[in-house]
PyMOL Python script that loads the backbone (N, CA, C, O; Angstrom):
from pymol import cmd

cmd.read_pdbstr("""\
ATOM      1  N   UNK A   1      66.267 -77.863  42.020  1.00  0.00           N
ATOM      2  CA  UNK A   1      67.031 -79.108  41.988  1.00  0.00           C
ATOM      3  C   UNK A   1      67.217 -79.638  43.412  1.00  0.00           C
ATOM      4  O   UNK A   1      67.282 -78.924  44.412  1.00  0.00           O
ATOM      5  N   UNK A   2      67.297 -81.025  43.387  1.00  0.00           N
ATOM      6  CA  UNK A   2      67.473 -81.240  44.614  1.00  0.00           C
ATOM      7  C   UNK A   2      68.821 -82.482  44.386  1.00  0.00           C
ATOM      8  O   UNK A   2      68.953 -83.115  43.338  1.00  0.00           O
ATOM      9  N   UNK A   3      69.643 -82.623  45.486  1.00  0.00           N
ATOM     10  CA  UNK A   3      70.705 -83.802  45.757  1.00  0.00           C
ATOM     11  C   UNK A   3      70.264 -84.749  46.850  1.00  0.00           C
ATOM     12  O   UNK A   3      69.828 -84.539  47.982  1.00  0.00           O
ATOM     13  N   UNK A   4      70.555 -86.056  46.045  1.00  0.00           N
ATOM     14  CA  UNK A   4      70.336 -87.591  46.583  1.00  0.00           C
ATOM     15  C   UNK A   4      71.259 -88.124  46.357  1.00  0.00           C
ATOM     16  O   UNK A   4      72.079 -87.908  45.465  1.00  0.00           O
ATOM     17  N   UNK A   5      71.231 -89.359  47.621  1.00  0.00           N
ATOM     18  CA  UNK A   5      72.692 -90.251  47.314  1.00  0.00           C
ATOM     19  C   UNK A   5      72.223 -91.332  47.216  1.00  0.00           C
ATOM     20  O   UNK A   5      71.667 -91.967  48.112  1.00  0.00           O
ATOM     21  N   UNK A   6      72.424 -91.696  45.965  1.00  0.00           N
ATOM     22  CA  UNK A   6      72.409 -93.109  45.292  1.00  0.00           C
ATOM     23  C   UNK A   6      73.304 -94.414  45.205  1.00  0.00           C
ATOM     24  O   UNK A   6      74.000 -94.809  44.270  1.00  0.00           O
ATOM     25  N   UNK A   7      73.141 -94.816  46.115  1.00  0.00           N
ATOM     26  CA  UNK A   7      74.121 -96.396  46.199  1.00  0.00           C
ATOM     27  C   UNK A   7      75.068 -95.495  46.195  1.00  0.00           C
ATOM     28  O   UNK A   7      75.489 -95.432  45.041  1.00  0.00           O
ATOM     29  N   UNK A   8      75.575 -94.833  46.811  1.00  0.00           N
ATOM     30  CA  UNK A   8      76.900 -93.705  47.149  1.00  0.00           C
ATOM     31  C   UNK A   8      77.765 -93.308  46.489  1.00  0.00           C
ATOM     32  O   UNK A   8      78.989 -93.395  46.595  1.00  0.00           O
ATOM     33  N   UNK A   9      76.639 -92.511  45.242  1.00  0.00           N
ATOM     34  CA  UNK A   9      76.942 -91.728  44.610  1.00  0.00           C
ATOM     35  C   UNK A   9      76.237 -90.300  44.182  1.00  0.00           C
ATOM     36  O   UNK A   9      75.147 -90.539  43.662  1.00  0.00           O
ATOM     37  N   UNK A  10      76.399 -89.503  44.215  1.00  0.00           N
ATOM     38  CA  UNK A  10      75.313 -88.120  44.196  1.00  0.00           C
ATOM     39  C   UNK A  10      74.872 -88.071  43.058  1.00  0.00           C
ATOM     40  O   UNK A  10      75.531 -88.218  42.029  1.00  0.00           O
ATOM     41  N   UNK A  11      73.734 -87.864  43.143  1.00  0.00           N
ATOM     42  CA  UNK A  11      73.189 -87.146  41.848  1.00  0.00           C
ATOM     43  C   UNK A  11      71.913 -86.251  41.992  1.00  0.00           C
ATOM     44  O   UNK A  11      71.036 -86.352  42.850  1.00  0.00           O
ATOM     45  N   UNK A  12      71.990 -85.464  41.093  1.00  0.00           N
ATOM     46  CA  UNK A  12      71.184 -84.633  41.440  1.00  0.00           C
ATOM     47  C   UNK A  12      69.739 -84.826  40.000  1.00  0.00           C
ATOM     48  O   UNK A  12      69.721 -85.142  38.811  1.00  0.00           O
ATOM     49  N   UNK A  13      68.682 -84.393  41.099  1.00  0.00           N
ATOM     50  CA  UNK A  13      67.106 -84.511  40.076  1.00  0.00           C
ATOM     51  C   UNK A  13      66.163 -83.216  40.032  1.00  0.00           C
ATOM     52  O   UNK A  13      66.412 -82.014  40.128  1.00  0.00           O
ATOM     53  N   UNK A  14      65.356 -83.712  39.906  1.00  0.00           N
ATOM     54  CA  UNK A  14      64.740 -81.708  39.137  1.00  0.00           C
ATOM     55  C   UNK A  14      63.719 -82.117  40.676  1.00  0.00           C
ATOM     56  O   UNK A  14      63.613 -83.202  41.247  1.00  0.00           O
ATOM     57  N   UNK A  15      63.040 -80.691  41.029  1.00  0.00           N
ATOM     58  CA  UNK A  15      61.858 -80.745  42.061  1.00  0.00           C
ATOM     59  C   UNK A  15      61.375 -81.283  41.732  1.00  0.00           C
ATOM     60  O   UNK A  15      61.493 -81.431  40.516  1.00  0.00           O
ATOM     61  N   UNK A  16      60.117 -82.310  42.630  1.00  0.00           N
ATOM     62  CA  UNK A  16      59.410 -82.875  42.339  1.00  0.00           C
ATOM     63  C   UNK A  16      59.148 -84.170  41.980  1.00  0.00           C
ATOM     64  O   UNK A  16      57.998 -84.602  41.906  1.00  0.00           O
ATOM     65  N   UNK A  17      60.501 -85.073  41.664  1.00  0.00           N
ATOM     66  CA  UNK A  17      60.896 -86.135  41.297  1.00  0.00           C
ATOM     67  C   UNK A  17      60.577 -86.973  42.614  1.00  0.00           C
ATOM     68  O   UNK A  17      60.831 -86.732  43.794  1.00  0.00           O
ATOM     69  N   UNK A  18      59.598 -88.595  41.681  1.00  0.00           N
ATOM     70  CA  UNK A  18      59.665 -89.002  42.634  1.00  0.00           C
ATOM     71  C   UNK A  18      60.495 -90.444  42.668  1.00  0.00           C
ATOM     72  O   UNK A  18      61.432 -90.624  41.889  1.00  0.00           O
ATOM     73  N   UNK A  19      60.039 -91.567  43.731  1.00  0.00           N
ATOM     74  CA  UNK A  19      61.128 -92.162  43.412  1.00  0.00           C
ATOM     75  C   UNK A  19      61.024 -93.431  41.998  1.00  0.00           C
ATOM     76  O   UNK A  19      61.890 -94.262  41.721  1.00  0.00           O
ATOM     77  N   UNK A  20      60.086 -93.282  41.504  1.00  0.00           N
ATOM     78  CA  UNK A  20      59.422 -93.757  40.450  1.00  0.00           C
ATOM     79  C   UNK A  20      60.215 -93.193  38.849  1.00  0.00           C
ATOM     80  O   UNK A  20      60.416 -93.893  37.857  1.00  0.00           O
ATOM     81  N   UNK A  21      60.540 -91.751  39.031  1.00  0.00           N
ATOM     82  CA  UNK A  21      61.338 -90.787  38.133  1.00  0.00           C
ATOM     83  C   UNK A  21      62.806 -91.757  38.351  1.00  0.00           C
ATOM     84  O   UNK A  21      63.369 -92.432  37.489  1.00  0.00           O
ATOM     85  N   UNK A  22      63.273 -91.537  40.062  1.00  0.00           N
ATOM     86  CA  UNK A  22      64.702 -91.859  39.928  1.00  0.00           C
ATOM     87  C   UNK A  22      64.955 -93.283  38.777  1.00  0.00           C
ATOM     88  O   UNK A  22      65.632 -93.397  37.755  1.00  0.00           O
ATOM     89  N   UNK A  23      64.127 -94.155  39.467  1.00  0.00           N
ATOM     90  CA  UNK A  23      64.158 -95.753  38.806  1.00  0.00           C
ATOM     91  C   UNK A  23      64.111 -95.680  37.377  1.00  0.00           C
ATOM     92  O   UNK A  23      64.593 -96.610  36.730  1.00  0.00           O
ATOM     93  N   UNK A  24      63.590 -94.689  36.795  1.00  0.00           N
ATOM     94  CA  UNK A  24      63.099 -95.020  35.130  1.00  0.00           C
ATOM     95  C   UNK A  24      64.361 -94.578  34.617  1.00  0.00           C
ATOM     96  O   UNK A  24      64.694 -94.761  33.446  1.00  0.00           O
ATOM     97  N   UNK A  25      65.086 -93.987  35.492  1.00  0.00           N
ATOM     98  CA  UNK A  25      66.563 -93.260  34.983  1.00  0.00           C
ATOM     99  C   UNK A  25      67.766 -94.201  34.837  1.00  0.00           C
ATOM    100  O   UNK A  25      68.750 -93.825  34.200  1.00  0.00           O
ATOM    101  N   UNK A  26      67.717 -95.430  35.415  1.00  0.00           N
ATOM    102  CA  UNK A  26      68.599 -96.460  35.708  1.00  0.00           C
ATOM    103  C   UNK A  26      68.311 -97.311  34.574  1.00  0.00           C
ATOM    104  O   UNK A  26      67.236 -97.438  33.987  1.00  0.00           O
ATOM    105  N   UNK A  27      69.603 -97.971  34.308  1.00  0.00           N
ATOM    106  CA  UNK A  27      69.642 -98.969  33.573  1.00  0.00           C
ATOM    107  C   UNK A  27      69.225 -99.978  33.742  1.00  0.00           C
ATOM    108  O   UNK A  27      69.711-100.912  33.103  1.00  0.00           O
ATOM    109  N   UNK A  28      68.225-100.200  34.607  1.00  0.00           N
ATOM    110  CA  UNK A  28      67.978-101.910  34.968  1.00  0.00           C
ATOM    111  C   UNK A  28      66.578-101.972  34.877  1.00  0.00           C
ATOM    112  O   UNK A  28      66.235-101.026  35.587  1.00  0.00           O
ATOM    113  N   UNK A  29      65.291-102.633  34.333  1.00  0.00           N
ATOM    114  CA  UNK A  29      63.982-102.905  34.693  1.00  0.00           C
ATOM    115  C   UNK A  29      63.765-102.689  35.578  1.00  0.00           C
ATOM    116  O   UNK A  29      64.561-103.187  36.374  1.00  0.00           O
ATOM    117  N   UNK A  30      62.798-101.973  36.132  1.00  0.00           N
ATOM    118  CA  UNK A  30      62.592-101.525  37.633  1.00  0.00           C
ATOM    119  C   UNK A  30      61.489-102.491  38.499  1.00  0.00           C
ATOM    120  O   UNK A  30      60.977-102.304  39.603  1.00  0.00           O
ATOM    121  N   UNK A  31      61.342-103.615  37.516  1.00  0.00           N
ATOM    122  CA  UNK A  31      60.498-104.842  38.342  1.00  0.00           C
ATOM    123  C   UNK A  31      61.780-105.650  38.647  1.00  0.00           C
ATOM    124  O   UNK A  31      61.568-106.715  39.226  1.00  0.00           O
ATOM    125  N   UNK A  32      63.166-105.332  38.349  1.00  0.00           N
ATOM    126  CA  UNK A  32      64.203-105.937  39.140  1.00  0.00           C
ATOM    127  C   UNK A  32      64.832-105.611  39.881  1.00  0.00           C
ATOM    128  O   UNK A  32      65.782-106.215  40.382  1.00  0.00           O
ATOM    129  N   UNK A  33      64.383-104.444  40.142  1.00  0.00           N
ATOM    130  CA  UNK A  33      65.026-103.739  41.418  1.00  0.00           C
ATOM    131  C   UNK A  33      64.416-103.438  42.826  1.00  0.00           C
ATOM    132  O   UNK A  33      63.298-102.925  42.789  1.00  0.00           O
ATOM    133  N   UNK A  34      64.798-103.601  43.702  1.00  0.00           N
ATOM    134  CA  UNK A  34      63.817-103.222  44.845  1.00  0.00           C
ATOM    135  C   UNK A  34      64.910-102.197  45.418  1.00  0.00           C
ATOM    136  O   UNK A  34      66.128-102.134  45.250  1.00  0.00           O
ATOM    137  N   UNK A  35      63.676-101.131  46.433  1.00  0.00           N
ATOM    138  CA  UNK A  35      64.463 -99.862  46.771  1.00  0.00           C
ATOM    139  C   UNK A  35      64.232 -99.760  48.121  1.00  0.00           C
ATOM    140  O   UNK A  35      63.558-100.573  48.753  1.00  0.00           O
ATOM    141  N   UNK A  36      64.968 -98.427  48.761  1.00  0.00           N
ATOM    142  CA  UNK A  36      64.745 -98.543  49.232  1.00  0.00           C
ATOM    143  C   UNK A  36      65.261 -96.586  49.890  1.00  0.00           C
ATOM    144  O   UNK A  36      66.385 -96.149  49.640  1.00  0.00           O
ATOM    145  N   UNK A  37      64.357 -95.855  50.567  1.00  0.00           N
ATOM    146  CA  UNK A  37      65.004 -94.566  50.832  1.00  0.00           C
ATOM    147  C   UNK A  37      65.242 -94.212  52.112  1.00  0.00           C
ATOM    148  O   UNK A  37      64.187 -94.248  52.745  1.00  0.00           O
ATOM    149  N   UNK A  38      66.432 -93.790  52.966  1.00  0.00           N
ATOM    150  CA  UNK A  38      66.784 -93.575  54.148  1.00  0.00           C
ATOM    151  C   UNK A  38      66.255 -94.608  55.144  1.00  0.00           C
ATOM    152  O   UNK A  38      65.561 -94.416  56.142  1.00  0.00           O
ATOM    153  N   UNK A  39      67.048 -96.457  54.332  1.00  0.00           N
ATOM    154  CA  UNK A  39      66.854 -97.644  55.271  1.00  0.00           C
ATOM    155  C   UNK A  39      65.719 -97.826  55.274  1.00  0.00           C
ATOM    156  O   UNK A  39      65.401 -98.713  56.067  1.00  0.00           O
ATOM    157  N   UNK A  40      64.596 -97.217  54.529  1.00  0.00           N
ATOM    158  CA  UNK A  40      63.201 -97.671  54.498  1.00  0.00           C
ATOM    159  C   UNK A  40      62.529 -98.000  53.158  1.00  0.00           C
ATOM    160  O   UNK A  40      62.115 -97.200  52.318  1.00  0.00           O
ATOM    161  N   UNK A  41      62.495 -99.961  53.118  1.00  0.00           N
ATOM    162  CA  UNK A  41      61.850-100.230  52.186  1.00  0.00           C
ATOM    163  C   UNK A  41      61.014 -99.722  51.271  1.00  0.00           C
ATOM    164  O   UNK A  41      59.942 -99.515  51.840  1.00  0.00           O
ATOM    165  N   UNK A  42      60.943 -99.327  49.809  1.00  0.00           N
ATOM    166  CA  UNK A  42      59.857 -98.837  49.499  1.00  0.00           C
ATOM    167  C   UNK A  42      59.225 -99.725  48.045  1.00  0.00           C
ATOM    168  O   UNK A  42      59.823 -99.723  46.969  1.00  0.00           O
ATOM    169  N   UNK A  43      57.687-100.578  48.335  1.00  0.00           N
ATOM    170  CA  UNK A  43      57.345-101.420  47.399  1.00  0.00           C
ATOM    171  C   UNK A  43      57.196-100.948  46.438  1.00  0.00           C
ATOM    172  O   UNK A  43      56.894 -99.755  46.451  1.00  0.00           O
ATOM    173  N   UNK A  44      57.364-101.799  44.861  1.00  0.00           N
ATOM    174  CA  UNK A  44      57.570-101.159  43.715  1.00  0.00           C
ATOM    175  C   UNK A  44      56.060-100.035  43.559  1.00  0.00           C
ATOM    176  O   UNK A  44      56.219 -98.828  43.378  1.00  0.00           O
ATOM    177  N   UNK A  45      54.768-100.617  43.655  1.00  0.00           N
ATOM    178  CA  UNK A  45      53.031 -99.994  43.948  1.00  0.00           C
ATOM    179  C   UNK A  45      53.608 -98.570  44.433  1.00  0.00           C
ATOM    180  O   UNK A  45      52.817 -97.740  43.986  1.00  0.00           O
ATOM    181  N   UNK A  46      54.390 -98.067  44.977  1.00  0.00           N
ATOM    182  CA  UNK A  46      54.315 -96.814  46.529  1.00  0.00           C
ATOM    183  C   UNK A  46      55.358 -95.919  45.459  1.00  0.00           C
ATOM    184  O   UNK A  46      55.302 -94.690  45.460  1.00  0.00           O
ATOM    185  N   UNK A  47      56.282 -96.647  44.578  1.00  0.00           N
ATOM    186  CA  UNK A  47      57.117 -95.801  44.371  1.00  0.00           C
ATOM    187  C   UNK A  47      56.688 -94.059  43.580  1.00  0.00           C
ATOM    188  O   UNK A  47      57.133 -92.978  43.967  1.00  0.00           O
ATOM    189  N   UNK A  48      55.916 -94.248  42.656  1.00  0.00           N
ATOM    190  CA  UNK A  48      54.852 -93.009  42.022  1.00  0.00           C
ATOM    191  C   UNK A  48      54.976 -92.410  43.039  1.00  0.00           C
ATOM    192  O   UNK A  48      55.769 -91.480  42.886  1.00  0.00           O
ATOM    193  N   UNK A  49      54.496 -92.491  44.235  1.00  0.00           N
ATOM    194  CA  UNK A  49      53.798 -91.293  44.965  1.00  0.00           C
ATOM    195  C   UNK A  49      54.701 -91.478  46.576  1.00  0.00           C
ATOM    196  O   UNK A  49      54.260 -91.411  47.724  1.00  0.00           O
ATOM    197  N   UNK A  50      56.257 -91.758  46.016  1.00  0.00           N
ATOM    198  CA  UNK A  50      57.048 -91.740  47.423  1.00  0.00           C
ATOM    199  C   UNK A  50      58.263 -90.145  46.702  1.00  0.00           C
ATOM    200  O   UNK A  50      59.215 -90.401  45.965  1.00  0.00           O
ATOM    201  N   UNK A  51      58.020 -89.103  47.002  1.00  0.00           N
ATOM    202  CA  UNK A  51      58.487 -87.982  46.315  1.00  0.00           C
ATOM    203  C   UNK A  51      60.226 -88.092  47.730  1.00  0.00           C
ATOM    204  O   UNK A  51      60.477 -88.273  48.921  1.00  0.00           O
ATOM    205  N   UNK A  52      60.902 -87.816  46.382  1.00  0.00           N
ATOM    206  CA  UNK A  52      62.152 -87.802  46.760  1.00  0.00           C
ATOM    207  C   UNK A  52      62.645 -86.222  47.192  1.00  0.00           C
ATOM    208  O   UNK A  52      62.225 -85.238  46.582  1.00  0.00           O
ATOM    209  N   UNK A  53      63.484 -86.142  48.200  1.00  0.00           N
ATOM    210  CA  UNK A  53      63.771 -85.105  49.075  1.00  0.00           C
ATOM    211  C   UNK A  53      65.396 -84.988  49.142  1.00  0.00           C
ATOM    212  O   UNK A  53      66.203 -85.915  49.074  1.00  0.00           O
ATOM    213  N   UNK A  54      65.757 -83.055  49.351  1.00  0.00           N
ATOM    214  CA  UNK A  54      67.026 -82.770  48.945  1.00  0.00           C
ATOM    215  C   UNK A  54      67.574 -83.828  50.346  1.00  0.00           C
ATOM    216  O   UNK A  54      67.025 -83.809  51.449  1.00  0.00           O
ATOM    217  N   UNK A  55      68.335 -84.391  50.110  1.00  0.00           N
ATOM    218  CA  UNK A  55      69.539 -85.240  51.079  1.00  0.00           C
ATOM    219  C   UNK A  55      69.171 -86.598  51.640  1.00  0.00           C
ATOM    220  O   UNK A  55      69.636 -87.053  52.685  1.00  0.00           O
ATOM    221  N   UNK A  56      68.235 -87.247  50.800  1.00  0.00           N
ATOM    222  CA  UNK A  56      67.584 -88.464  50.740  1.00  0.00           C
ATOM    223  C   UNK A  56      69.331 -89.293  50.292  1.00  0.00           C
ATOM    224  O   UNK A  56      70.356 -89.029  49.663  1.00  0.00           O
ATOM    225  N   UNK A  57      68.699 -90.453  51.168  1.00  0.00           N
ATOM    226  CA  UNK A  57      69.647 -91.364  50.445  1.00  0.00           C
ATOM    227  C   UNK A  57      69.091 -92.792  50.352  1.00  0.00           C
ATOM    228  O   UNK A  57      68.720 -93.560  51.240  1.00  0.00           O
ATOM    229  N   UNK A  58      69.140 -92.918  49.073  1.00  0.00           N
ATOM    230  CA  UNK A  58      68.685 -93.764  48.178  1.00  0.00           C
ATOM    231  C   UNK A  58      68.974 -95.204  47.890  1.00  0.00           C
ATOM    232  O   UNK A  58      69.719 -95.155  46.912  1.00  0.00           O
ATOM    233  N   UNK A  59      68.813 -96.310  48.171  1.00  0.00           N
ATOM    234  CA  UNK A  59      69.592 -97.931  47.906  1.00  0.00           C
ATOM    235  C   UNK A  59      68.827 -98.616  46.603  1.00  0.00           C
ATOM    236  O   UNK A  59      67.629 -98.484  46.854  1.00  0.00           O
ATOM    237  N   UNK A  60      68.927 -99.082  45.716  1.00  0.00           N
ATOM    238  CA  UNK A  60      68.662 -99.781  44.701  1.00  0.00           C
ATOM    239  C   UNK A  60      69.324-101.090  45.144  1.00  0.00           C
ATOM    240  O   UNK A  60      70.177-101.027  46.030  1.00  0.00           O
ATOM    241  N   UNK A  61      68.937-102.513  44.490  1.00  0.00           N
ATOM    242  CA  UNK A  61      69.404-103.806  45.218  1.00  0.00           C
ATOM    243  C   UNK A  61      68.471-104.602  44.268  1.00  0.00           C
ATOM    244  O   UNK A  61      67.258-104.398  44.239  1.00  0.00           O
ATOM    245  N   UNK A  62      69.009-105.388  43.605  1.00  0.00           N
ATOM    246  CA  UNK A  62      68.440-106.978  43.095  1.00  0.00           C
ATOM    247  C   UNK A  62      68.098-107.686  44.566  1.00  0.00           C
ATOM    248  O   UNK A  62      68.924-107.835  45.466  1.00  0.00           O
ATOM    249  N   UNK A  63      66.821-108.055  44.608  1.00  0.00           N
ATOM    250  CA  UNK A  63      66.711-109.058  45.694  1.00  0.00           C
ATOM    251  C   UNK A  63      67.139-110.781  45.535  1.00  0.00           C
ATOM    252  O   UNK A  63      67.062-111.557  44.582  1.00  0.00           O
ATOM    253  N   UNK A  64      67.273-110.825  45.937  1.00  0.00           N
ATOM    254  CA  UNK A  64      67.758-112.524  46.246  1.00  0.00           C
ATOM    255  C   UNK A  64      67.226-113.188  46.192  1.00  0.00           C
ATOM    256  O   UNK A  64      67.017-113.409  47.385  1.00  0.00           O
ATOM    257  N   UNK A  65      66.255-114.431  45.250  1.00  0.00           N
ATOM    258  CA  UNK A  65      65.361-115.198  45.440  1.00  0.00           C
ATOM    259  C   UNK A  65      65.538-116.546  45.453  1.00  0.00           C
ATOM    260  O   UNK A  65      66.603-116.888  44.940  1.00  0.00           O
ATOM    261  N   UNK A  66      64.762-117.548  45.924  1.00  0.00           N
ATOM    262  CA  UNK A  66      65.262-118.632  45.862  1.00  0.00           C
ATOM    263  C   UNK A  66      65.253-119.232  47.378  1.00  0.00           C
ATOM    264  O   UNK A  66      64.969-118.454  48.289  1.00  0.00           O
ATOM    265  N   UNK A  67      65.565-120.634  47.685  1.00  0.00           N
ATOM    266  CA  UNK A  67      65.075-121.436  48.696  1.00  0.00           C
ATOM    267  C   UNK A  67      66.449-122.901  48.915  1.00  0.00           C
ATOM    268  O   UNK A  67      66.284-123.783  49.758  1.00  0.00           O
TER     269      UNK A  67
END
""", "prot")
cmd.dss("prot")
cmd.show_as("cartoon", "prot")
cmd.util.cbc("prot")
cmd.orient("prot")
């Protein structure tokens, strides 16, 4: 098991999880969410194969669109 902090709250995920796992776990469509792990953007394409780590901390965020 490993612990991540999620929009600052802990939770914990099995080894191996990546951040593609975390997102499918959330209540929101994950083409509406953009992420992002330890202040570093991560595009929805990258998330599969961006593997999440014990003491990662994690941001989820609706982006803002519009002009």
């Amino acid at each position: 098991m490993i612990a991540i902090q999620l929009n600052k709250d802990r939770l914990e995920l099995d080894d191996g999880a990546t951040l593609a796992t975390l997102v499918t776990l959330l209540d929101k469509p994950p083409a509406s969410l953009a992420t992002a792990v330890n202040g570093d953007f991560v595009p929805r394409d990258l998330r599969e194969r961006h593997p999440l780590r014990d003491g990662d901390v994690v941001l989820t965020f609706e982006p803002i669109t519009g002009g």
